[in-house]
NUNU-38443 format. One record per atom (N, C-alpha, C): residue in three letters; x, y, z. Coordinates in steps of 0.1 Angstrom, whole numbers, padded with zeros to 4 digits, always signed. Atoms other than C-alpha are relative to their C-alpha. Layout:
# residues N
ALAXYZ ...
This chain:
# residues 199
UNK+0005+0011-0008 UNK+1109+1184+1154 UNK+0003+0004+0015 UNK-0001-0002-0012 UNK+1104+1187+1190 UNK+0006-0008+0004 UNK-0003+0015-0012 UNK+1121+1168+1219 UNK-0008-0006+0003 UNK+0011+0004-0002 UNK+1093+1153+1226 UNK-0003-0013-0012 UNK+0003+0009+0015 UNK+1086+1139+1188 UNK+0013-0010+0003 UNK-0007+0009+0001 UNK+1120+1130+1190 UNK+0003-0015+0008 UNK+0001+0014-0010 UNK+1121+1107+1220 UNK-0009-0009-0006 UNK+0012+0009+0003 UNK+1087+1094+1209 UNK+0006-0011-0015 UNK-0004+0010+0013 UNK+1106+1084+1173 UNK+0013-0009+0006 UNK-0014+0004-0007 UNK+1138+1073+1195 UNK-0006-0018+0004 UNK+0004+0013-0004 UNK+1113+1048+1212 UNK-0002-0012-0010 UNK+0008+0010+0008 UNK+1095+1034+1185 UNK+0013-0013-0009 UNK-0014+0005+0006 UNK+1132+1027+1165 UNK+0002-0012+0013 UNK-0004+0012-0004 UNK+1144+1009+1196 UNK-0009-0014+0008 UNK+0011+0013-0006 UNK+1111+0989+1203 UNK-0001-0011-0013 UNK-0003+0008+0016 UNK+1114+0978+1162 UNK+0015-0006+0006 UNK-0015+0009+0002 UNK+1153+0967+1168 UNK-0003-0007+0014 UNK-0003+0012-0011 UNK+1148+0951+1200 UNK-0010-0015-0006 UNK+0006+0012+0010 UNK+1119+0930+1182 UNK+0008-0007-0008 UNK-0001+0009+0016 UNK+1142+0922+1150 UNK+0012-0007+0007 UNK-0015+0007-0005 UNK+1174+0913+1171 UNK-0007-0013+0010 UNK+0000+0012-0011 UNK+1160+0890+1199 UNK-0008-0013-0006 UNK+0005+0015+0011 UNK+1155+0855+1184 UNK-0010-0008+0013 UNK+0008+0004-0009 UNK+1132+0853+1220 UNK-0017+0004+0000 UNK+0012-0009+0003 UNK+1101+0875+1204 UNK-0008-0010-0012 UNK+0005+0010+0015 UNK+1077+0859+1179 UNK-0003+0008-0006 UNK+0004-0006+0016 UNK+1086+0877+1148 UNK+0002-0011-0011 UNK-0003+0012+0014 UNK+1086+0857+1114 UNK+0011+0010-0006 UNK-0015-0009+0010 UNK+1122+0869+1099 UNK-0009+0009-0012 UNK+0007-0003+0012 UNK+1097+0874+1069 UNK-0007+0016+0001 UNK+0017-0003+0001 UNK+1076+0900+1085 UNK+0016+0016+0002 UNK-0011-0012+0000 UNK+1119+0920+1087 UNK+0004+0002-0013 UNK-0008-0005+0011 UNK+1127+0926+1052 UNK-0020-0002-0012 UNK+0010-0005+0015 UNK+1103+0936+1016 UNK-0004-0016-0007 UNK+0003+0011+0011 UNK+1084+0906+0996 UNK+0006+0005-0011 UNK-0006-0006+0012 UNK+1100+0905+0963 UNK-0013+0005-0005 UNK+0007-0007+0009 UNK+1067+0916+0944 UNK-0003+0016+0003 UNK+0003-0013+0000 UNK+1068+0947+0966 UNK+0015+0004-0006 UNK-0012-0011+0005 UNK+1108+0953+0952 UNK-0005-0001-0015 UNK+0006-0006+0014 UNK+1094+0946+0919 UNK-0005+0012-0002 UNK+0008-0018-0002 UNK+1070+0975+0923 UNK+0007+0009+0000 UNK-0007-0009-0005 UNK+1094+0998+0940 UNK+0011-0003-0012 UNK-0013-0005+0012 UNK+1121+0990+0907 UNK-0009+0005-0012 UNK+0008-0001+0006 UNK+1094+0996+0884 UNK-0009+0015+0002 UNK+0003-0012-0002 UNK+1081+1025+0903 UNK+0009+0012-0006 UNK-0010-0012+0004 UNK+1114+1045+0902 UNK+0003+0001-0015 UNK-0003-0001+0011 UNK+1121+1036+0869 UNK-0012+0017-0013 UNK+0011-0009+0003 UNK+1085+1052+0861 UNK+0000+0013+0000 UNK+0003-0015-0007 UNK+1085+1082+0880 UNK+0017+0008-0008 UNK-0008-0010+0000 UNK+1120+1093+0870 UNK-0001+0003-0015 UNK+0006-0002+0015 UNK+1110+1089+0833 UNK-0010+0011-0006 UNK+0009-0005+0000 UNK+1081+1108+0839 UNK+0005+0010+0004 UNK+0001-0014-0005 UNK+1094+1136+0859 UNK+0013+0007-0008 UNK-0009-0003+0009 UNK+1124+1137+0832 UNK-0008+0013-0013 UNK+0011-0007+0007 UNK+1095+1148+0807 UNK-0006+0012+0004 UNK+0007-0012-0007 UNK+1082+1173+0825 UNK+0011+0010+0001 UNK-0009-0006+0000 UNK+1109+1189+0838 UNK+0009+0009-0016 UNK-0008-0015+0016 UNK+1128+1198+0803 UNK-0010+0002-0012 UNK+0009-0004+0009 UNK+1095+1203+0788 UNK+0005+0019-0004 UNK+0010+0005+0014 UNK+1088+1220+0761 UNK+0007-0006-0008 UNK-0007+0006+0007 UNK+1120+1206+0751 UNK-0004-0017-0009 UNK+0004+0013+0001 UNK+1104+1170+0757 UNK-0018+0002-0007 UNK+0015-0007+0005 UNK+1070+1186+0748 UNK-0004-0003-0017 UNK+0005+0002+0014 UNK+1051+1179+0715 UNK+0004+0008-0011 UNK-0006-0010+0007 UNK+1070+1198+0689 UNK+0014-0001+0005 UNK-0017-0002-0004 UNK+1107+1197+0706 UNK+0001-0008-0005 UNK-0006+0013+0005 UNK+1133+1178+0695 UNK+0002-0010+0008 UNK+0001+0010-0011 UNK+1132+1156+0727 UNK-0010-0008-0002 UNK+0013+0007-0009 UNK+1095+1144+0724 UNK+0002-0012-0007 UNK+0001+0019+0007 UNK+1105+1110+0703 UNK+0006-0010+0012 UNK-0008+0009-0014 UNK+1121+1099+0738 UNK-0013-0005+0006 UNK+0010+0003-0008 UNK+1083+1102+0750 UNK-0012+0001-0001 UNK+0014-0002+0012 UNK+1060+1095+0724 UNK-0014-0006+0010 UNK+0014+0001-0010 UNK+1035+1080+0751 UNK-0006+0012+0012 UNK+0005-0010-0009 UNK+1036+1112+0771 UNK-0004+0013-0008 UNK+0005-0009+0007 UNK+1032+1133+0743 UNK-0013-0001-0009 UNK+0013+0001+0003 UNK+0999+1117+0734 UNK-0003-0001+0010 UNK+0006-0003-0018 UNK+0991+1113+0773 UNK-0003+0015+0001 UNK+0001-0018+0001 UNK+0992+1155+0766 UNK-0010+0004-0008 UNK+0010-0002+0010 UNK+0966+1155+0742 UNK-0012+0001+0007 UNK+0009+0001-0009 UNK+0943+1145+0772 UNK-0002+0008+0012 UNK-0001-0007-0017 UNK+0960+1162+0802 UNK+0013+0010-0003 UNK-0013-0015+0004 UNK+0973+1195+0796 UNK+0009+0000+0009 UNK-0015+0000-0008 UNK+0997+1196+0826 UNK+0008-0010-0005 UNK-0012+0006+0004 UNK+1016+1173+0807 UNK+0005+0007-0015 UNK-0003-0006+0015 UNK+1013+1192+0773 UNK+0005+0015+0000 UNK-0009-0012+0003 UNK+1026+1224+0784 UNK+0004+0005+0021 UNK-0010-0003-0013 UNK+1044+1241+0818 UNK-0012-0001+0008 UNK+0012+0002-0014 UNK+1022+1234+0850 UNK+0008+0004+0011 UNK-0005-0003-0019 UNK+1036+1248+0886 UNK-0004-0012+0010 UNK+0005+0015-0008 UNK+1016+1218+0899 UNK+0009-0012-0004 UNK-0005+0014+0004 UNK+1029+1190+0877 UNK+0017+0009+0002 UNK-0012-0001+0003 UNK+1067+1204+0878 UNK-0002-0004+0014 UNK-0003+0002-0015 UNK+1063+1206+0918 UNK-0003-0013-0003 UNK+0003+0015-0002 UNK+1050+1172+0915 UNK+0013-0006-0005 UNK-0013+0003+0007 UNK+1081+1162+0893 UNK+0008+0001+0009 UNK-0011+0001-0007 UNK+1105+1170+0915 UNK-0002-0007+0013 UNK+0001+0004-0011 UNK+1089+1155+0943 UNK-0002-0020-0003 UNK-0004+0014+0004 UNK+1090+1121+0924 UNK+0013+0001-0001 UNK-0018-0001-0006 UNK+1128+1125+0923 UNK+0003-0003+0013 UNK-0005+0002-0017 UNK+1132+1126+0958 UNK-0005-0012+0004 UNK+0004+0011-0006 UNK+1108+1097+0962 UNK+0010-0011-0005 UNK-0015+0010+0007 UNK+1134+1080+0938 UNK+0010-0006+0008 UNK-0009-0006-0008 UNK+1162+1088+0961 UNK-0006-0011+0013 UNK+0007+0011-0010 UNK+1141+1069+0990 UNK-0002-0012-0005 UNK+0006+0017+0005 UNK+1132+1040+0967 UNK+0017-0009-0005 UNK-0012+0008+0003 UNK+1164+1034+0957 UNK+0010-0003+0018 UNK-0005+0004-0012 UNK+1177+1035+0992 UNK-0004-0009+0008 UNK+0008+0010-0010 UNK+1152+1012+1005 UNK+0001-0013-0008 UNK-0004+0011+0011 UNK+1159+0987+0974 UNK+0011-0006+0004 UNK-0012+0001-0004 UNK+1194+0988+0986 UNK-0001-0008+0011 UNK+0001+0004-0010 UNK+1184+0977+1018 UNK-0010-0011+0003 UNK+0013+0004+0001 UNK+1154+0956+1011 UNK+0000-0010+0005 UNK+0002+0008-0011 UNK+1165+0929+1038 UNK+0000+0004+0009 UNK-0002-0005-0013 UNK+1168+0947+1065 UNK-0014+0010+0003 UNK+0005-0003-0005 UNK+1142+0959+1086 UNK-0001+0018-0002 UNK-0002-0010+0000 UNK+1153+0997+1080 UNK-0009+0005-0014 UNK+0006+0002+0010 UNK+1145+0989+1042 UNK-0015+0000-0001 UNK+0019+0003-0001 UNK+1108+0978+1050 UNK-0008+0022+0001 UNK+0007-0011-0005 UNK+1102+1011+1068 UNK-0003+0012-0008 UNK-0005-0014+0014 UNK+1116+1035+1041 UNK-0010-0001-0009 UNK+0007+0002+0007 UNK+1099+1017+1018 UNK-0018+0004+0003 UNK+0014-0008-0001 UNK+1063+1024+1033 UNK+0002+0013-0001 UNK+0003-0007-0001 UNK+1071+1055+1045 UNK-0001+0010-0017 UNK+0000-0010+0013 UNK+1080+1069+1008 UNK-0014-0011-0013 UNK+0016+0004+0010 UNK+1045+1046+0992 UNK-0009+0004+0009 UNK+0014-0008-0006 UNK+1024+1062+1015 UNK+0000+0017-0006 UNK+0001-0014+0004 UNK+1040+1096+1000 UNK-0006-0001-0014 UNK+0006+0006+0015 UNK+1030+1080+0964 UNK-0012+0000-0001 UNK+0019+0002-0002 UNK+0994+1070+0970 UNK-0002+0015+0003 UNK+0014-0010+0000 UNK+0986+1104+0988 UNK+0007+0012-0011 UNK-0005-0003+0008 UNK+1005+1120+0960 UNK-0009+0003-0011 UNK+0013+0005+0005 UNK+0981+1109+0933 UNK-0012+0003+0007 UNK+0012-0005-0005 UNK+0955+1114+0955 UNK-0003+0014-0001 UNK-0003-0010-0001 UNK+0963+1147+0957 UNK-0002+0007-0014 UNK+0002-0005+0012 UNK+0965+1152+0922 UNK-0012-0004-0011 UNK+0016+0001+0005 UNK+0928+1138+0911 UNK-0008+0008+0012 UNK+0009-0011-0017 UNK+0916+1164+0945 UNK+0002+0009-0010 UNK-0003-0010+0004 UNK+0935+1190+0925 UNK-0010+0001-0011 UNK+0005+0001+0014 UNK+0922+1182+0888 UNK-0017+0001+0001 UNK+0015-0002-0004 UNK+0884+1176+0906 UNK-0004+0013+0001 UNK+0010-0009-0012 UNK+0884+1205+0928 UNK+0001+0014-0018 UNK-0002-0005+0016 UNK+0899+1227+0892 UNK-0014-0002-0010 UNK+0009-0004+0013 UNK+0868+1220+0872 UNK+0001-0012-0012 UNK-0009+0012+0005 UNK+0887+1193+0855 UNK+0004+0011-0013 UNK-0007-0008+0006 UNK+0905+1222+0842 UNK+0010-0003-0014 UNK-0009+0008+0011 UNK+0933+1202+0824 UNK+0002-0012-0007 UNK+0001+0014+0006 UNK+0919+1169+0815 UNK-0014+0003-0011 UNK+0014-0002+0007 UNK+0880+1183+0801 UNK-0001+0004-0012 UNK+0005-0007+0016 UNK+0887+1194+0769 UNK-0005-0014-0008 UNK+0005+0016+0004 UNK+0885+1151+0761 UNK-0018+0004+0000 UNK+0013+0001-0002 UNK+0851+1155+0774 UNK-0011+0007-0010 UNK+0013-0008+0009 UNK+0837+1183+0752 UNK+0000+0000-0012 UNK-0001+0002+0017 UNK+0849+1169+0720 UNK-0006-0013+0007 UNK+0004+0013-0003 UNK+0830+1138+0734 UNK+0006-0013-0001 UNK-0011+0017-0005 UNK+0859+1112+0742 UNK-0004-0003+0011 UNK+0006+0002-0011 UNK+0844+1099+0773 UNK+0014-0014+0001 UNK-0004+0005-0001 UNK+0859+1069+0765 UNK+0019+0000+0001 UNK-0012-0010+0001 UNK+0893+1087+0758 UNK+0004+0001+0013 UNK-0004-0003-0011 UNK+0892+1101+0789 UNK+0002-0007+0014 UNK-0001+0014-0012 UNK+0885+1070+0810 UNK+0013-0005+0000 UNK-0011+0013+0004 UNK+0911+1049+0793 UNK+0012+0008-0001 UNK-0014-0002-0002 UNK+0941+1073+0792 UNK+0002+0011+0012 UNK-0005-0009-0013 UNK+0934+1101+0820 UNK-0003-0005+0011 UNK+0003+0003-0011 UNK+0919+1085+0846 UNK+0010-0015+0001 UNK-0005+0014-0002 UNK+0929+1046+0841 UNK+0017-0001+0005 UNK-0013+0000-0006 UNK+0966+1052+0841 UNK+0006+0001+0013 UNK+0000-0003-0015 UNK+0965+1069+0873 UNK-0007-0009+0009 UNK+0004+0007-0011 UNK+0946+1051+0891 UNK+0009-0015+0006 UNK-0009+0012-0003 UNK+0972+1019+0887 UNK+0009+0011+0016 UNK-0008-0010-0012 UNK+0992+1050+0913 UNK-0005+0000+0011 UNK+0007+0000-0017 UNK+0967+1047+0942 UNK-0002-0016+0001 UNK-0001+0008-0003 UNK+0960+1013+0935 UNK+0009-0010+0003 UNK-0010+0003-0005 UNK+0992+0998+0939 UNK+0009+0004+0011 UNK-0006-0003-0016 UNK+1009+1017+0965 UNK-0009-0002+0012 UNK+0003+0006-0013 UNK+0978+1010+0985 UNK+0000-0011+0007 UNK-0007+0009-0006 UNK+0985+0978+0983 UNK+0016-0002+0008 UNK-0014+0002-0006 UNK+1021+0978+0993 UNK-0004+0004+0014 UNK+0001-0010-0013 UNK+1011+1004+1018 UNK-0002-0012+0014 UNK+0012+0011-0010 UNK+0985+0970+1036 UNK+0010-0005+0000 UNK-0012+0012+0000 UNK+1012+0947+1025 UNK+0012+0002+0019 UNK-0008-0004-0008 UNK+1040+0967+1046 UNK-0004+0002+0012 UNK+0002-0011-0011 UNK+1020+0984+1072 UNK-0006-0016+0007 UNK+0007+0012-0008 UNK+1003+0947+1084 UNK+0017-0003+0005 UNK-0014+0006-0005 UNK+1044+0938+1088 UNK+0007+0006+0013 UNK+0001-0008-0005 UNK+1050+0968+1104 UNK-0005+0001+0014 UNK+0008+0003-0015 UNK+1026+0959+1129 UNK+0002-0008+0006 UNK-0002+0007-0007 UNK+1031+0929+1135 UNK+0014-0006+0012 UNK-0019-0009-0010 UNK+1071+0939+1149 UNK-0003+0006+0009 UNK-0001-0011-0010 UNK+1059+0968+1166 UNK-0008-0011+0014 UNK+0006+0008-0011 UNK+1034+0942+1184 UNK+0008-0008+0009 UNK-0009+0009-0010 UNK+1058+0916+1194 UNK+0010+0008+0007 UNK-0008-0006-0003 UNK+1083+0945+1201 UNK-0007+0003+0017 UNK+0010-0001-0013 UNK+1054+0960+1228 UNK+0001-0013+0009 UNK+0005+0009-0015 UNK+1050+0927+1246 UNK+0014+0001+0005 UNK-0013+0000-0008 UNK+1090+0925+1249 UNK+0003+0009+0009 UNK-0003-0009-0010 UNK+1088+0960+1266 UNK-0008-0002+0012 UNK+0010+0008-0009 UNK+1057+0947+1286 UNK+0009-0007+0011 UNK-0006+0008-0012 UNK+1078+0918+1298 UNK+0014+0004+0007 
């Protein structure tokens, strides 16, 4: 990070805390800490993802045939449709471990989830979620549909809708909500923050 970035992030931090401290700014206390339906989400998220990238990770242990896979009888028919879950992927493992870490942020921002610092965390690690997912229906597109298509040419269409596509999509659809949720709150701090430095 440059000097430069840094200052620039130095500002933004103390134009946010001068907004959430001065009871002379018109913020709504509401607009400094997480709605509960987004900590719902975010306990429900981690729970998910670390389930998920548990599977992966000690695959083929957890894999169809190991003695692990009765822990993850929904991921080892989820494999039936999308081979990166049915056997080792370099993609899906890197993705795994980068749901961990989002963990690691979700739990930290859970922790915090009145406080203003909470909010932030919280977008910044569901904006990595959404383009995350995104990323990985870009990947699977631009591939050919390499690891989901074999549904297709035994003619599961419907197969394919309902367990490779549908699941995922709840992953862009939800964190882009949070994302609106947060990022409108976001704004409206940084705004009243701006006029305080204004005046």
């Amino acid at each position: 990070m440059s000097p430069a970035e840094a200052r620039g992030i130095g500002t933004v931090v103390r134009m946010t805390q001068t907004a959430a401290a001065s009871p002379a700014l018109a913020v709504d206390p509401r607009d400094l800490r997480m709605p509960r339906w987004v900590v719902v989400w975010l306990i429900i998220s981690a729970v998910i993802q670390t389930y998920d990238a548990c599977y992966v990770l000690l695959g083929p242990l957890s894999h169809d045939g190991g003695p692990l896979a009765g822990f993850w009888p929904g991921h080892v028919f989820y494999g039936t449709f999308d081979h990166r879950y049915g056997q080792f992927d370099a993609f899906g493992s890197a993705q795994s471990w980068a749901n961990l870490i989002e963990v690691v942020f979700i739990v930290w921002a859970l922790l915090h989830a009145r406080r203003w610092s909470g909010l932030v965390v919280a977008l910044l690690v569901t904006v990595a979620t959404f383009w995350k997912t995104v990323i990985y229906f870009l990947v699977e597109a631009s591939s050919g549909l390499e690891m989901t298509r074999q549904s297709l040419e035994r003619g599961d269409l419907v197969g394919f809708l309902m367990v490779a596509v549908l699941p995922n999509l709840f992953w862009i659809v939800f964190p882009l909500a949070v994302v609106i949720a947060l990022g409108r709150r976001v704004y409206r701090v940084g705004r009243a923050a701006s006029a305080a430095v204004i005046d």
